[in-house]
C-alpha positions as CSV (number, residue, x, y, z in Angstrom):
1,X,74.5,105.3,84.9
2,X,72.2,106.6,87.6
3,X,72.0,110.3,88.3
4,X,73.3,109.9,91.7
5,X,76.6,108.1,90.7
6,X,76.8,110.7,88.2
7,X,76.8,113.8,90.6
8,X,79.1,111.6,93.0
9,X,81.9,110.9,90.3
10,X,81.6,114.8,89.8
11,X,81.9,115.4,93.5
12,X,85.4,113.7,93.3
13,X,86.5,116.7,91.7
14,X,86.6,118.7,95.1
15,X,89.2,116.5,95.8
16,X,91.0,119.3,93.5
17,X,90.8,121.6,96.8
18,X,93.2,120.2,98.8
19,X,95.6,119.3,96.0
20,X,95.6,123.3,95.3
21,X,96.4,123.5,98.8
22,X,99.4,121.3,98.8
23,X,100.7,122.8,95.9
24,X,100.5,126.0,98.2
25,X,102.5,124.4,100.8
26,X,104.8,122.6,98.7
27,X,105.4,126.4,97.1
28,X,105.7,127.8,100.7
29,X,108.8,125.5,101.7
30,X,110.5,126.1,98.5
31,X,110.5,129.6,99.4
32,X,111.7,129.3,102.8
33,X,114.5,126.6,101.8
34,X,115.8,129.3,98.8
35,X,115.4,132.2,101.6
36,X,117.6,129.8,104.4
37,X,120.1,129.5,101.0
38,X,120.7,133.0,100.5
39,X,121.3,133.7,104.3
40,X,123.9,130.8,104.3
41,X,125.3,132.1,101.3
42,X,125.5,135.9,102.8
43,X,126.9,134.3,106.6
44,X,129.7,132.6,105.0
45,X,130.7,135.1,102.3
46,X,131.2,137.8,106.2
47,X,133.4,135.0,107.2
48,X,135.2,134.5,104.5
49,X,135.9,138.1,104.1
50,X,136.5,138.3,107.9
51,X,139.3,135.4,108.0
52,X,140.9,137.1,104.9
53,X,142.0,139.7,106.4
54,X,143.0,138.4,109.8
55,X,146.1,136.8,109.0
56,X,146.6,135.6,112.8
57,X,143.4,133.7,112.9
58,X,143.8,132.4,109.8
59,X,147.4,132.2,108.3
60,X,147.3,130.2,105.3
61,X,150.4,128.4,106.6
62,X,147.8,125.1,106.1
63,X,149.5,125.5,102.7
64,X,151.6,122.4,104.9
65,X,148.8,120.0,104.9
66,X,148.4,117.1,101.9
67,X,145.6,114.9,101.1
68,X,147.8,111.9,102.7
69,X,147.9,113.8,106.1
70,X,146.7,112.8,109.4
71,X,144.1,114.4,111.4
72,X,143.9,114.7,115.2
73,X,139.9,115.4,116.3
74,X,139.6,117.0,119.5
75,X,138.8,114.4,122.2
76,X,136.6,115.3,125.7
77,X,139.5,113.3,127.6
78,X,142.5,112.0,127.7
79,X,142.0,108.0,126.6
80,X,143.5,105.0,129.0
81,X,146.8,103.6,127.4
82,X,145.7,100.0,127.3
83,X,145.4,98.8,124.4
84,X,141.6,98.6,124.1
85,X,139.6,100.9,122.1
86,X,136.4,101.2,124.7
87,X,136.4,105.2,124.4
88,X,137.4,105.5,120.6
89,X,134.1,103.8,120.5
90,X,131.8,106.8,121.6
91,X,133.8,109.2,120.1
92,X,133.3,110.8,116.6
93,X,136.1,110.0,115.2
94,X,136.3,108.2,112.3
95,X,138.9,105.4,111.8
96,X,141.7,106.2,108.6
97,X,143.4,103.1,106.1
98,X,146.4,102.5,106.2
99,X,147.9,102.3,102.4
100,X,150.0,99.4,101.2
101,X,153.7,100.8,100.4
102,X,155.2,97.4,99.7
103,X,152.6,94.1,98.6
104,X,151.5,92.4,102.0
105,X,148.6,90.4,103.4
106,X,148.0,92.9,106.2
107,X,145.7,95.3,106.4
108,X,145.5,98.9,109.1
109,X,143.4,101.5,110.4
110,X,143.9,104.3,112.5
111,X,142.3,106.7,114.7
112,X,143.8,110.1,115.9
113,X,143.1,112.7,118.9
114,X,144.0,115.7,120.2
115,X,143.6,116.6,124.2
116,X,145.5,119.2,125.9
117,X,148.0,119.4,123.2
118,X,148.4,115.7,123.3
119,X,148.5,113.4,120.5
120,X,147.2,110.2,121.1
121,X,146.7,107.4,118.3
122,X,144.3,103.9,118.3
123,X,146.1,101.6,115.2
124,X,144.2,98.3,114.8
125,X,146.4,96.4,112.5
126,X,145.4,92.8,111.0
127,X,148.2,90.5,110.3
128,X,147.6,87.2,109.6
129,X,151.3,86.3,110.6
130,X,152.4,88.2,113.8
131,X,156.1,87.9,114.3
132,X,157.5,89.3,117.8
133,X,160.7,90.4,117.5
134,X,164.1,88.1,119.9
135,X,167.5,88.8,119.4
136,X,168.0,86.4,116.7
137,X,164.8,87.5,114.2
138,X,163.3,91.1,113.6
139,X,159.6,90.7,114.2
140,X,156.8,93.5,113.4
141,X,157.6,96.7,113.7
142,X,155.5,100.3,113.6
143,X,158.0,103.3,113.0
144,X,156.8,107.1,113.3
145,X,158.8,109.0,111.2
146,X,159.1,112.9,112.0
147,X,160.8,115.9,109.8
148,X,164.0,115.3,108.4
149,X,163.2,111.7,107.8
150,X,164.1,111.2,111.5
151,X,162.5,107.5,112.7
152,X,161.2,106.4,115.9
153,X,161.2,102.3,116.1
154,X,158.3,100.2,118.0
155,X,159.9,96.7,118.1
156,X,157.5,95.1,120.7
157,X,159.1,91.4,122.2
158,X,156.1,91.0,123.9
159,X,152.2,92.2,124.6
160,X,152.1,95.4,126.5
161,X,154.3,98.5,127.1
162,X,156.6,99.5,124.4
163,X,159.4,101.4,124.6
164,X,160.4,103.8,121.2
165,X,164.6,104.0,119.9
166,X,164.9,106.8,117.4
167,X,166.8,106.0,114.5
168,X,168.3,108.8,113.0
169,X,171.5,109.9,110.9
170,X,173.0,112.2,113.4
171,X,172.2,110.8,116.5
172,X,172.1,106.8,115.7
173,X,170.4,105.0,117.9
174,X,168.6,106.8,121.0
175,X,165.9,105.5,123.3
176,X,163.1,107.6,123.9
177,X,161.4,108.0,127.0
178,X,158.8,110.4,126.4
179,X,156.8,108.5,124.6
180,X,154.5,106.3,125.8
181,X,152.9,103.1,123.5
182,X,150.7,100.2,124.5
183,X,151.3,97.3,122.3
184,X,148.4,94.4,122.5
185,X,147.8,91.7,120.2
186,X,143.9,90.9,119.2
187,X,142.7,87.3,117.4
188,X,143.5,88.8,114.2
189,X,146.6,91.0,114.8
190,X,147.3,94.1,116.8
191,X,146.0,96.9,118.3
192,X,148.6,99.6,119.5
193,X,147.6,102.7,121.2
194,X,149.9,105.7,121.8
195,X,150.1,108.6,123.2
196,X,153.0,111.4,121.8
197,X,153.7,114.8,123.0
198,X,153.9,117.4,119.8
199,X,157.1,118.3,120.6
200,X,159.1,115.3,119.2
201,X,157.7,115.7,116.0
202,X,157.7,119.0,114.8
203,X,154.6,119.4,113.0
204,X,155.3,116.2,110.9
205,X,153.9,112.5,111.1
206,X,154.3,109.8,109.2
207,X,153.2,105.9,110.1
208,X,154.6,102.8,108.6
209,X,154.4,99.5,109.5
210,X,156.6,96.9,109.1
211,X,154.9,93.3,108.5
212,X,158.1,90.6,109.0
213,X,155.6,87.8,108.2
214,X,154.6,88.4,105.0
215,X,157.9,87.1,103.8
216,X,158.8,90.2,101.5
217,X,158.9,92.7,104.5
218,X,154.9,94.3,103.7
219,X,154.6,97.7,104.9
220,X,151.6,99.9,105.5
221,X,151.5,103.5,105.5
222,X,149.6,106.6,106.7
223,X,150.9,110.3,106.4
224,X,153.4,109.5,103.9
225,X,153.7,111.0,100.6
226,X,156.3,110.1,97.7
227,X,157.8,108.3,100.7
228,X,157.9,111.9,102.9
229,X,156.3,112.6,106.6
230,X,153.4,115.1,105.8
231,X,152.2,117.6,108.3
232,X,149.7,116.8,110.8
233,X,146.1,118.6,111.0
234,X,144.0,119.3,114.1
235,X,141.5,121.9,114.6
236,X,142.8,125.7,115.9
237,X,141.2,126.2,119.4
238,X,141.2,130.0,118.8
239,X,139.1,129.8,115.4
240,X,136.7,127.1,116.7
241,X,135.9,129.8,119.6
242,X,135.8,132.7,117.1
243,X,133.0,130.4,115.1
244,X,131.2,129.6,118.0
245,X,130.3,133.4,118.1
246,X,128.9,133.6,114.4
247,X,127.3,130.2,114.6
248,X,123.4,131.1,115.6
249,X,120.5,128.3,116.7
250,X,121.0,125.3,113.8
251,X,123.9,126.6,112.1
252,X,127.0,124.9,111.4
253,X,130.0,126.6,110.0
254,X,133.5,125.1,109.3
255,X,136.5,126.2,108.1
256,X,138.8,123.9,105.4
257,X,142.3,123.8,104.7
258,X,143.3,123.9,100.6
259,X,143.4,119.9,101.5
260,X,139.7,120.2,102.6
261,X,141.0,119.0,106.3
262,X,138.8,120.7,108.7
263,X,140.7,123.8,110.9
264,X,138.1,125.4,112.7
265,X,134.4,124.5,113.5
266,X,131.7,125.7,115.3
267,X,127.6,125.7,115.8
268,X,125.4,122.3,115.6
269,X,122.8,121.2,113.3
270,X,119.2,121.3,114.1
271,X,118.5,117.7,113.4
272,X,115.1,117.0,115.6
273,X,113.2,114.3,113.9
274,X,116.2,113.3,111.8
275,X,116.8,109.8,113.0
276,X,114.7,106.9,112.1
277,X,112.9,106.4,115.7
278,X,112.0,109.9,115.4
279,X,110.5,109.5,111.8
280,X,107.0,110.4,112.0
281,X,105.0,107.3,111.7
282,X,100.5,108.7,111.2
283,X,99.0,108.6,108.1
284,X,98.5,112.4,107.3
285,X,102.4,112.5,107.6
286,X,102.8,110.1,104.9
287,X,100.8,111.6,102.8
288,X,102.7,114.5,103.0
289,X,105.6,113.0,102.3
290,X,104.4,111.6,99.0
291,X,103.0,114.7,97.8
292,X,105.7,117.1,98.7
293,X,108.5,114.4,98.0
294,X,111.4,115.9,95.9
295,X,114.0,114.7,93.4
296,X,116.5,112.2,95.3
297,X,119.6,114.0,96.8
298,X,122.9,112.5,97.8
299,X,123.5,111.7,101.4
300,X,124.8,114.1,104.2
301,X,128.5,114.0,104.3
302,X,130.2,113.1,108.1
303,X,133.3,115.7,107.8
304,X,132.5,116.4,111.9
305,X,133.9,112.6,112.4
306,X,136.0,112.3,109.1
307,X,137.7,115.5,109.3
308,X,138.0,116.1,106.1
309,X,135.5,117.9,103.2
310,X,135.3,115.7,99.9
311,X,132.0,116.8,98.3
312,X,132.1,118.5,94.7
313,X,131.0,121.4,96.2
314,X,133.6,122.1,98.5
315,X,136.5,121.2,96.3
316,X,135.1,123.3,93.6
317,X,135.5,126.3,96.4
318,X,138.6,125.6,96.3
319,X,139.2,126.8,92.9
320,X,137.8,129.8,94.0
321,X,133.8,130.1,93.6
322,X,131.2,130.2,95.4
323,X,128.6,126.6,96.0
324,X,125.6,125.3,97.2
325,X,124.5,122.2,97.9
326,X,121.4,120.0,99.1
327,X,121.6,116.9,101.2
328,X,119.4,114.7,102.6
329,X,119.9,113.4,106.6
330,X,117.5,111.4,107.9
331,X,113.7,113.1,106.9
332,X,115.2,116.1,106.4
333,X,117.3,118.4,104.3
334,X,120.6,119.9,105.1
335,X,121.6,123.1,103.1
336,X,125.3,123.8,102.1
337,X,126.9,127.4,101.5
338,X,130.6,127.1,101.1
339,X,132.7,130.5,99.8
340,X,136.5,130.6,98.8
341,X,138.7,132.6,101.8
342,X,141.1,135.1,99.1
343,X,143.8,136.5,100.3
344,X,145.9,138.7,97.3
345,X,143.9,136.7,94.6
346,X,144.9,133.4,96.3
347,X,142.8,130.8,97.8
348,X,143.6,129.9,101.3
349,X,140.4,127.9,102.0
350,X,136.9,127.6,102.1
351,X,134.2,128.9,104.9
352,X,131.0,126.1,104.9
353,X,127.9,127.1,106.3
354,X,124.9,124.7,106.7
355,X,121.8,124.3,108.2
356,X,119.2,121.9,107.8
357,X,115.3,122.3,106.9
358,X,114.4,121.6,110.2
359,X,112.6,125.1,111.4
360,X,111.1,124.9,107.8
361,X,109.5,121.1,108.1
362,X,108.2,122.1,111.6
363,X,106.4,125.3,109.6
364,X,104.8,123.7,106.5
365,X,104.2,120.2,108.9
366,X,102.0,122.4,111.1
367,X,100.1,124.4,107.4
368,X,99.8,121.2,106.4
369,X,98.1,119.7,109.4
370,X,95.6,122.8,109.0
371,X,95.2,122.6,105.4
372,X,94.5,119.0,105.3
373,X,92.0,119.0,108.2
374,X,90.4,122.0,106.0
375,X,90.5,120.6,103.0
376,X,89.2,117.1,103.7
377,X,86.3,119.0,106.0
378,X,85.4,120.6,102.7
379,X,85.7,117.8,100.3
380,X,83.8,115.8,102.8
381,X,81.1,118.6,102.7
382,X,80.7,119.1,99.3
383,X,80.7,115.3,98.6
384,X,77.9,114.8,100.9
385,X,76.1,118.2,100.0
386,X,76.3,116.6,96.0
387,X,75.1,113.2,97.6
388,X,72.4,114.5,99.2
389,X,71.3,117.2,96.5
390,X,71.7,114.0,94.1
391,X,69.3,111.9,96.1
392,X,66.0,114.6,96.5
393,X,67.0,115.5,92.5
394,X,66.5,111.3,91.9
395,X,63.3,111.2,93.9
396,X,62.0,114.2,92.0
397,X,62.4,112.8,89.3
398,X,61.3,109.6,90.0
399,X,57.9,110.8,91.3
400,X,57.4,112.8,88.2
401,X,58.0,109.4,86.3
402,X,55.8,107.5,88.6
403,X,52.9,110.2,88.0
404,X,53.4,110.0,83.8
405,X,52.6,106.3,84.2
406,X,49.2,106.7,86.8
407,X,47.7,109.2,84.8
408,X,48.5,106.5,81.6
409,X,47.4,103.4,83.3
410,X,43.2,104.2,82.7
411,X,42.9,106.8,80.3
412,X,38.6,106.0,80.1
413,X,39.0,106.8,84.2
414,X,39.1,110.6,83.6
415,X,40.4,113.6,82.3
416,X,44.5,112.8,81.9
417,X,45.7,115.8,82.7
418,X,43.8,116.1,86.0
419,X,45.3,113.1,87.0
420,X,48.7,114.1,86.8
421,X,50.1,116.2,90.0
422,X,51.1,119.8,89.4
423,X,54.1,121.4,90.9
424,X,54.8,124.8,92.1
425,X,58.6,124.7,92.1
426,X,60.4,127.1,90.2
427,X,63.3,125.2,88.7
428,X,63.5,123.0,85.8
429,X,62.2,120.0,87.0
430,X,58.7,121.9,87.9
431,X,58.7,123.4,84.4
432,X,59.3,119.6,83.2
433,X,56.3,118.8,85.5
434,X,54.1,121.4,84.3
435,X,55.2,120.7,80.6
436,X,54.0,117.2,81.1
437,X,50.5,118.4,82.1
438,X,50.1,120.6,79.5
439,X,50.9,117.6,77.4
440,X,48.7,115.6,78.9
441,X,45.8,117.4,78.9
442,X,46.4,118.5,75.0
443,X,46.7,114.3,74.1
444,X,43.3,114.2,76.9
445,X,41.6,116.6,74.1
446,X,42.8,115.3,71.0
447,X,41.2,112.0,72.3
């Protein structure tokens, strides 16, 4: 192998510069991600210790709430009674199943909001065999059952308004008029939107619906458990405003119920870059992500739309310790902080902090940029400076080769050794020149 592809596979280990600068960088986020841990972990212990003792703000009566109950998300107006489910579209609210009491073909989903103390609820029901109800055959039915096991009956004859009858022990049969319910049928069933005011159920809701078609009277359910209305769960105004206050620039903070429903939010994630268009797309970013890539993390949970925590984390809270967690959203890296509320050694809830690594990727994206513009400045530098060094070191040498075989060539021509060139350098190579010489002109006298 030639000198100079010698000294050029050696110059490939400056390339060892800029990986001991990404190690540096890589080092530098992992300290900034542990320190943004520790300050979630210290925010949401203050508000856990805050909410404990402020038993207005935070009662415990959520104590009322079950896994099986229904959550109303706060909605940013008051949606059209149609039918149609054009604004539950844009809203974050996502759609709950409807649970099968008794066998049936039909399936259900629902989706509830809260505005101005009103209750309003989007069920999309798919029944392959709709059955309207006439005064010789009961057809489909949806009944909202409130406390005491008291029943209100949607019997629609026909697409479009819907009166409600309560059904109850005491009372019998009573038509309601405060409540008002859209009844529309779709290609593959229903869709019924309504709207109720929260005083006609005290608290408690419970959904069934009654499929006639199915031939064995089907029913679906949602807020029922061991066949009992469960308390409804929607955010407290005064606690979102009161987390508001705490929640700085890119943090998040929520407040769960034992259930893990969500009572109380406030803040927003700093999510620039997160979604796929924002992804950056150049080369030097892509290197970066290879090199600093991490072990895979689960994905970012949606309690904001599902209104509900369900991570390990959080349920282990529950029980009364303290959690972190890492999850991924987008190219980023969300951390989680949530801390038991105790009140006389009993766990009420959980506080959840988060924030994402936002602030920290914008830091060690702009080190990197510098480093890496650095670093392959230098390698380039030191390749070239080897390259070059490499070529005059080959032509020396070369020369010096070249002159051993002239001074050879005609030994009757002359003396040898004053044929050969002599250098005046000071390195090796002149001492090999000068070595040669002597040589020379020893083998010219011996001849």
């Amino acid at each position: 192998m030639k000198l100079r592809h010698q000294l050029l596979i050696i110059s490939l280990f400056a390339l060892s510069i800029p990986w001991a600068g990404f190690q540096y960088v890589q080092e530098m986020q992992r300290v900034m991600l542990e320190g943004n841990e520790r300050e979630l972990v210290a925010s949401a212990h203050a508000l856990a210790l805050m909410l404990a003792d402020e038993n207005e703000l935070f009662s415990g009566a959520d104590e009322l709430s079950s896994g099986s109950s229904i959550y109303f998300h706060d909605l940013p107006s008051s949606p059209t009674l149609d039918g149609y489910a054009d604004e539950w579209r844009d809203w974050p609210v996502a759609p709950g199943s409807m649970n099968r009491a008794i066998e049936t073909s039909s399936t259900g989903s629902y989706q509830a909001g809260r505005y101005q103390g009103n209750l309003f609820l989007l069920l999309n029901i798919s029944d392959p065999s709709p059955v309207w109800n006439t005064p010789s055959r009961a057809g489909d039915q949806l009944q909202i059952i409130t406390s005491g096991g008291d029943v209100l009956n949607l019997s629609p004859v026909s697409p479009g308004v819907v009166r409600g009858q309560w059904q109850s022990d005491e009372l019998g049969l009573a038509g309601e008029y405060r409540l008002q319910a859209y009844w529309r049928d779709t290609s593959d069933g229903y869709q019924i939107e309504l709207k109720i005011l929260p005083g006609m159920l005290d608290s408690v809701l419970g959904l069934r619906y009654m499929d006639r078609g199915s031939g064995n009277d089907g029913q679906l359910i949602a807020g029922i458990e061991r066949g009992e209305a469960s308390h409804y769960i929607f955010a407290s105004k005064e606690l979102n405003q009161r987390l508001e206050i705490f929640a700085t620039e890119g943090l998040r903070l929520g407040v769960s119920d034992r259930s893990g429903w969500v009572v109380g939010r406030g803040g927003e994630l700093q999510l620039v870059g997160a979604t796929e268009q924002d992804q950056r797309s150049s080369l030097l970013a892509r290197i970066y992500s290879v090199i600093l890539s991490e072990e895979r993390i689960s994905t970012q949970d949606d309690w904001s739309r599902s209104g509900q925590f369900q991570t390990l984390d959080v349920l282990s809270s529950l029980t009364g310790q303290t959690r972190t967690a890492v999850f991924s959203f987008g190219n980023l890296r969300v951390h989680r902080a949530a801390v038991p509320i105790v009140r006389g050694g009993e766990v009420l809830g959980v506080v959840i902090a988060e924030k994402s690594s936002a602030s920290v990727v914008e830091a060690t994206d702009t080190a990197f940029g510098r480093l890496a513009f650095w670093a392959i400045l230098a390698t380039l530098l030191v390749a070239m400076g080897l390259l070059l060094y490499a070529s005059v070191l080959s032509i020396r040498i070369r020369r010096l080769s070249a002159a051993a075989q002239s001074a050879m060539q005609d030994p009757a021509s002359g003396s040898l050794s004053d044929r050969f060139p002599n250098s005046s350098s000071s390195d090796e190579i002149g001492d090999l020149n000068r070595a040669y010489k002597q040589l020379l002109g020893r083998l010219d006298e011996y001849t």
